[in-house]
Backbone bond lengths (Angstrom), bond angles and torsions (degrees), N, CA, C in turn:
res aa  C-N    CA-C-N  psi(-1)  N-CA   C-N-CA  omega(-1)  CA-C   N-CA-C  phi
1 X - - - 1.440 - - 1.521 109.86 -
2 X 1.385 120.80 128.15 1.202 135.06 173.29 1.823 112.50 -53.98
3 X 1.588 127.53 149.18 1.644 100.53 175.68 1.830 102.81 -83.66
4 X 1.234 136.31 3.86 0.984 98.18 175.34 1.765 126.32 -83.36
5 X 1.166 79.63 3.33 2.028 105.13 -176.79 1.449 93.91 -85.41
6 X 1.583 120.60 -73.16 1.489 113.50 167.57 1.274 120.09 -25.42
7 X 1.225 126.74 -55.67 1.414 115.43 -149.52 1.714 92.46 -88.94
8 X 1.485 132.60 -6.70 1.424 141.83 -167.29 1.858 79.36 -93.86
9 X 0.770 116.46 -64.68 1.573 98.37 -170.17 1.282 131.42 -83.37
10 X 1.430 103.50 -6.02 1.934 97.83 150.38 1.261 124.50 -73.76
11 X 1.491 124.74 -1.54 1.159 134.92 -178.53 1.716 127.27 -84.93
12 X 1.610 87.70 -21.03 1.638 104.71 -179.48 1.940 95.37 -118.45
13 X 1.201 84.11 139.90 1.857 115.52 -166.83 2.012 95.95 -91.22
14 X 0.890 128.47 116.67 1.722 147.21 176.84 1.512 79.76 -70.90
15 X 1.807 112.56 87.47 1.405 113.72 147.32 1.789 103.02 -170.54
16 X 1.256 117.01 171.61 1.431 114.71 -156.30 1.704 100.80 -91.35
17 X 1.636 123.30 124.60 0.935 139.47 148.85 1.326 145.10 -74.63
18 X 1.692 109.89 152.02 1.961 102.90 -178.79 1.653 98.88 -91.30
19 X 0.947 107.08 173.01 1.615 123.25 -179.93 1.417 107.75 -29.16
20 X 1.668 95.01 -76.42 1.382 113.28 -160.46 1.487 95.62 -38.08
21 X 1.620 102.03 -84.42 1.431 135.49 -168.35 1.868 112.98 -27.52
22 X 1.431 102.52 -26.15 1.553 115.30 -172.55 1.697 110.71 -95.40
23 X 1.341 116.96 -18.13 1.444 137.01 170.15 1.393 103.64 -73.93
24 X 1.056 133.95 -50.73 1.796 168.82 172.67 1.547 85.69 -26.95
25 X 1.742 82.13 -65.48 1.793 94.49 -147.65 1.673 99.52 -65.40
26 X 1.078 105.80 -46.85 1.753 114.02 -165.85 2.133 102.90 -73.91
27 X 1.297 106.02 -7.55 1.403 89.63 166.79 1.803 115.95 -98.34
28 X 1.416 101.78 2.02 1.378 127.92 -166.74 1.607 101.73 -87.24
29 X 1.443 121.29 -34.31 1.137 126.15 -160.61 1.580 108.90 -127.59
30 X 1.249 110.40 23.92 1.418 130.68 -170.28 1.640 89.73 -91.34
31 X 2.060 112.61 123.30 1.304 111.72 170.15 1.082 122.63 -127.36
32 X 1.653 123.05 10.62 1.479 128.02 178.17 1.094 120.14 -86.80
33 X 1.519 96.60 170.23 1.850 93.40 -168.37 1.910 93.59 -94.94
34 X 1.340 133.00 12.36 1.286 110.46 175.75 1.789 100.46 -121.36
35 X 1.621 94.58 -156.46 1.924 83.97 -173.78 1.653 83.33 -108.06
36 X 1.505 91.71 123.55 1.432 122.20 170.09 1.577 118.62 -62.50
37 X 1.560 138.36 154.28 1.217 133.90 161.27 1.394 115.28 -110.89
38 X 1.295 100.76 147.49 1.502 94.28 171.98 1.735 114.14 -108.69
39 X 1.507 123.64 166.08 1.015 103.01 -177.17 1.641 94.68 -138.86
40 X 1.743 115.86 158.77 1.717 116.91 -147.58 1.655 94.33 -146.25
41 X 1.255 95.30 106.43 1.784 118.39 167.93 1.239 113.23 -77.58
42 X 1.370 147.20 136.45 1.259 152.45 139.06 1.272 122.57 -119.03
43 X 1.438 107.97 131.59 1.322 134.41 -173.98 1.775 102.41 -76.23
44 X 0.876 151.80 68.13 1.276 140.79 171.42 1.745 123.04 -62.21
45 X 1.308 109.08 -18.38 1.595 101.90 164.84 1.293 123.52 88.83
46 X 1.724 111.42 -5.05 1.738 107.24 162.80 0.972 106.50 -110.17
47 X 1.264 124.77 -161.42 1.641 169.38 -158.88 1.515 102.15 -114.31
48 X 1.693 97.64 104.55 1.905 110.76 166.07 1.027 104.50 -79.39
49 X 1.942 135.62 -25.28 1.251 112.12 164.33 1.571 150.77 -70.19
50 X 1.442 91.66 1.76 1.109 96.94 179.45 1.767 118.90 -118.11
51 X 1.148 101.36 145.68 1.889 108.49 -154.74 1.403 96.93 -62.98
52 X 1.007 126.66 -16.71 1.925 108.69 -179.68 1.273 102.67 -119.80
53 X 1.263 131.63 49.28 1.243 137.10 159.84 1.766 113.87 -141.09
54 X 1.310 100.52 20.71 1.422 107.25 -171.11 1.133 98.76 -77.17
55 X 1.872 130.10 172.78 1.090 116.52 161.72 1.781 104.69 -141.25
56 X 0.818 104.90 157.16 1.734 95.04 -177.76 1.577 97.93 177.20
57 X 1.463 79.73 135.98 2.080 96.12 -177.31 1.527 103.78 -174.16
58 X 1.638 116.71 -175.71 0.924 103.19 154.22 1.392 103.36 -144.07
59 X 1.400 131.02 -175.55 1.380 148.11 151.61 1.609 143.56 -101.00
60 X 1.243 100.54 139.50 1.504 107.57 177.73 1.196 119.86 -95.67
61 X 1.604 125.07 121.88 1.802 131.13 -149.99 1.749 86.63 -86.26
62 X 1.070 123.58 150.53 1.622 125.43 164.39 1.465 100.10 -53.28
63 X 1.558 120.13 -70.24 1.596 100.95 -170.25 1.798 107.96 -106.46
64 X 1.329 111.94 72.77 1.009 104.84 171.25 1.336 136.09 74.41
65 X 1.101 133.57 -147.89 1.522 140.17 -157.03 1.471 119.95 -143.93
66 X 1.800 92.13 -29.59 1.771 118.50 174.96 1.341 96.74 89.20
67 X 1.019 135.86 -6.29 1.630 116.90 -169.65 1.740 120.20 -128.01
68 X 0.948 105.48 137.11 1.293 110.54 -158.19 1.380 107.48 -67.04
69 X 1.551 140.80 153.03 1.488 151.98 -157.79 1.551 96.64 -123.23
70 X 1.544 106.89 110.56 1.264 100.30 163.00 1.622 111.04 -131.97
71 X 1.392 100.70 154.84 1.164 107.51 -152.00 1.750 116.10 -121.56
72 X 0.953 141.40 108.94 1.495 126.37 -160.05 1.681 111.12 -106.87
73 X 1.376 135.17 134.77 1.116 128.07 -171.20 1.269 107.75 -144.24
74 X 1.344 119.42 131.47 1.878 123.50 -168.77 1.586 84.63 -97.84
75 X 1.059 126.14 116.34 1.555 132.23 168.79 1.938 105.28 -154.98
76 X 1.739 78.50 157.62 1.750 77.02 -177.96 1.397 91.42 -123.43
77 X 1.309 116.23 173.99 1.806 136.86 153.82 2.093 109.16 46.46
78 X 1.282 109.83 -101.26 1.632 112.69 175.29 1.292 106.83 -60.19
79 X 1.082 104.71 -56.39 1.793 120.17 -161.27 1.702 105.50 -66.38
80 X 1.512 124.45 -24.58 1.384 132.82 178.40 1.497 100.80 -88.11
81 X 1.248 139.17 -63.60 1.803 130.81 177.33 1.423 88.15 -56.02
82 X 1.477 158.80 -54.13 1.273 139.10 -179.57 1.534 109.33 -37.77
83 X 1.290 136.26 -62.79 1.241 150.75 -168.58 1.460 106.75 -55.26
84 X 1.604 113.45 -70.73 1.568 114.28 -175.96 1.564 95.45 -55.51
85 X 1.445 159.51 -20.32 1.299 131.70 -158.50 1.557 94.36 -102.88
86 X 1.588 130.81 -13.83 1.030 134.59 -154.93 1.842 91.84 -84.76
């Protein structure tokens, strides 16, 4: 283990956190020089095999995604001013 990893994990305490407080911690112990991701497991507690316990959706981030949407469309005449206003 590298120390900037060491010194990132003496910083966080081996005990169970709330959201906020666990976001806190992981921007607390953040040591790279670029913008890091984090990634978020949940235990939800049923059965994926079974059809009424499935779960599936998605979400909308408050600011986005960061990355710009581009969009390409072969259109001519109506169907092209439809596109650029879209």
């Amino acid at each position: 283990m590298g120390k900037k990893l060491t010194a990132a994990q003496e910083k966080i305490e081996p005990r169970f956190y709330g959201l906020k407080e666990a976001v806190e911690a992981v921007k607390q112990a953040a040591f790279a020089k670029y913008d890091e991701s984090v990634d978020l497991a949940i235990r939800l507690g049923i059965d994926p095999k079974r059809s009424d316990q499935m779960v599936r959706g998605t979400t909308a981030l408050p600011h986005g995604t960061g990355k710009k949407l581009r969009v390409l469309v072969f259109a001519k005449g109506e169907k092209e001013q439809e596109a650029r206003q879209a």
